[in-house]
C-alpha positions as CSV (number, residue, x, y, z in Angstrom):
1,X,99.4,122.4,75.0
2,X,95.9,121.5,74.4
3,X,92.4,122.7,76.2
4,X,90.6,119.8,77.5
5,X,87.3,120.4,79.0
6,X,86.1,118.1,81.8
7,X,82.6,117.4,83.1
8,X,82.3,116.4,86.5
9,X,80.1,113.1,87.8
10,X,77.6,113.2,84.7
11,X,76.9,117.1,85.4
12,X,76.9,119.8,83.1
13,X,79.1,121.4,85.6
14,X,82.9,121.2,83.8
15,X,86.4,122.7,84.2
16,X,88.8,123.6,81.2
17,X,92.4,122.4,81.4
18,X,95.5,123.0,79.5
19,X,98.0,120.0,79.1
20,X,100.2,118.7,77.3
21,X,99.6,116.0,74.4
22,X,102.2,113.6,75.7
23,X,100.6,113.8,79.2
24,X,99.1,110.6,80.5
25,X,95.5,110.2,81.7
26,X,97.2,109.4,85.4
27,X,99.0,112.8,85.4
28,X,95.9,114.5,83.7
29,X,94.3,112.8,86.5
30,X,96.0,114.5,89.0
31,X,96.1,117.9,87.4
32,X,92.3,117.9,87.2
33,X,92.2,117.5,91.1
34,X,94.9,120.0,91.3
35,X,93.6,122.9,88.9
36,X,90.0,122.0,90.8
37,X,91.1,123.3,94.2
38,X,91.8,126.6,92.9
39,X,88.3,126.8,90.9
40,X,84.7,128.0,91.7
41,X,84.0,124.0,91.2
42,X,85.3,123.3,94.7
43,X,82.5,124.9,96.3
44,X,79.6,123.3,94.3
45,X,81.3,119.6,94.4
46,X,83.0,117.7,97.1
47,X,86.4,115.6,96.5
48,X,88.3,113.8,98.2
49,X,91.5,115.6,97.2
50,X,94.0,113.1,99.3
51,X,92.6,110.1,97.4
52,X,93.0,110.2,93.3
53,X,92.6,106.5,93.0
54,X,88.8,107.2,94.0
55,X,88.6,108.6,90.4
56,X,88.4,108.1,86.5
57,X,88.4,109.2,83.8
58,X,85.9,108.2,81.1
59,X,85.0,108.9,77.9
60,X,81.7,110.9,77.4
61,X,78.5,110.1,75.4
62,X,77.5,110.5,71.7
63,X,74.4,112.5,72.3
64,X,74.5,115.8,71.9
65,X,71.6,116.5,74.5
66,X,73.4,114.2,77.0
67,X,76.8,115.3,75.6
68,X,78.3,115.9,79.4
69,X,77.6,111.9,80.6
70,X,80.3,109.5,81.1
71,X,80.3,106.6,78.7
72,X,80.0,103.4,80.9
73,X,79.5,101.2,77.5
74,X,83.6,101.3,77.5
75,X,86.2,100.8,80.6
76,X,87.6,103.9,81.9
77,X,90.8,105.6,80.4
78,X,93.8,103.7,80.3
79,X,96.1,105.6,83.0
80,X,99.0,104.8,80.9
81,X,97.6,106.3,77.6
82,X,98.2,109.6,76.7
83,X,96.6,112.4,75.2
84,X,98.4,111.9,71.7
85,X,96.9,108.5,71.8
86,X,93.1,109.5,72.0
87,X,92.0,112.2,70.1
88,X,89.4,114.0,72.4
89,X,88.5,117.3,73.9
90,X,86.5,116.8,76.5
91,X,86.6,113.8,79.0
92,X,84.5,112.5,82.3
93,X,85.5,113.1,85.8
94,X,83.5,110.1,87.9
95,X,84.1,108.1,90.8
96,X,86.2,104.8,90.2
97,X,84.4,101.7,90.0
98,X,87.1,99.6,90.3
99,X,88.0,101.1,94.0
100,X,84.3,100.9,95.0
101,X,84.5,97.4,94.2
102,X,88.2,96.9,95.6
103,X,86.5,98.0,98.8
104,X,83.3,96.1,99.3
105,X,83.1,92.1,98.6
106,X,79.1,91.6,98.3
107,X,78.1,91.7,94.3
108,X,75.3,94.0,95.8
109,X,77.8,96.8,96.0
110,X,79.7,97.0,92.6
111,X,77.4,99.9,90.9
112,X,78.2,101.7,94.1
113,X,80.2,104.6,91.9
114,X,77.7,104.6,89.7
115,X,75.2,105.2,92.1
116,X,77.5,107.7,93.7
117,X,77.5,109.7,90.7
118,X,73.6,109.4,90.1
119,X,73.3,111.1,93.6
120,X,75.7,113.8,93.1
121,X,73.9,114.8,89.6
122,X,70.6,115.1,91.4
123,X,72.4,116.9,94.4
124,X,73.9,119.5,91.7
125,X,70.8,119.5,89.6
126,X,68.7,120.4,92.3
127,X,70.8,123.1,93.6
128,X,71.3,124.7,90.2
129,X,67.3,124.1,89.5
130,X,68.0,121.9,86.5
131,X,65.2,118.9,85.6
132,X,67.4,116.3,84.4
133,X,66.1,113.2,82.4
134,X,68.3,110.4,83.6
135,X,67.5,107.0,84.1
136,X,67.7,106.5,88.3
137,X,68.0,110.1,88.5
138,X,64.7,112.0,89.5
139,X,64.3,115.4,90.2
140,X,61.3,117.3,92.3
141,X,61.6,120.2,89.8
């Protein structure tokens, strides 16, 4: 078994797993929105629990101040990969961008998961009274 921590839509907000190596990212997927009904998480951030094909997983940023951001440089984690086949320890939780854009056929809409999860790190932020320096994301505070 291994510990995998996972940050939630760009937030420092995160919830530790414990899976198996030879799990893939589609079942890690799943345990994520599993183990998050029965955590504190549910209460601070909404899912859609019924949809898991709304999600990804992503790897995270290099930075150590920003350490808790999805890496959008790269495409999401290969479903069919498993944990053997990347060596990580921490992964992003984010709203797919592929089913956003499965959904809506205007050009105009394709960042819409991005976008999503720009608004939900300023929703969080500004309830946990964090000033966050994100491109797109501004904060009152």
């Amino acid at each position: 078994m291994r510990k995998l921590r996972v940050y939630f839509f760009g937030t420092p907000s995160f919830l530790d797993i414990y899976t198996s190596e030879t799990s893939s990212f589609e079942e890690i997927l799943k345990q994520i929105i599993q183990e998050y009904t029965h955590s504190e998480l549910s209460q601070q951030i909404a899912l859609e629990l019924d949809s898991p094909e709304k999600y990804e997983l992503r790897l995270l940023e290099d930075d150590e101040d920003e350490y808790y951001l999805p890496l959008y440089d790269f495409p999401e984690l290969d479903q069919t990969k498993t944990l053997n086949d990347i060596n990580i320890t921490a992964i992003a939780f984010c709203k797919s961008k592929k089913y956003a854009a499965s959904k809506e056929s205007t050009p105009t809409k394709d960042n819409e998961a991005v976008e999503d999860n720009r608004r939900e790190i300023k929703r969080i932020a500004e309830e946990q009274g964090v000033c966050l320096g994100i491109t797109g994301v501004e904060s009152s505070r």
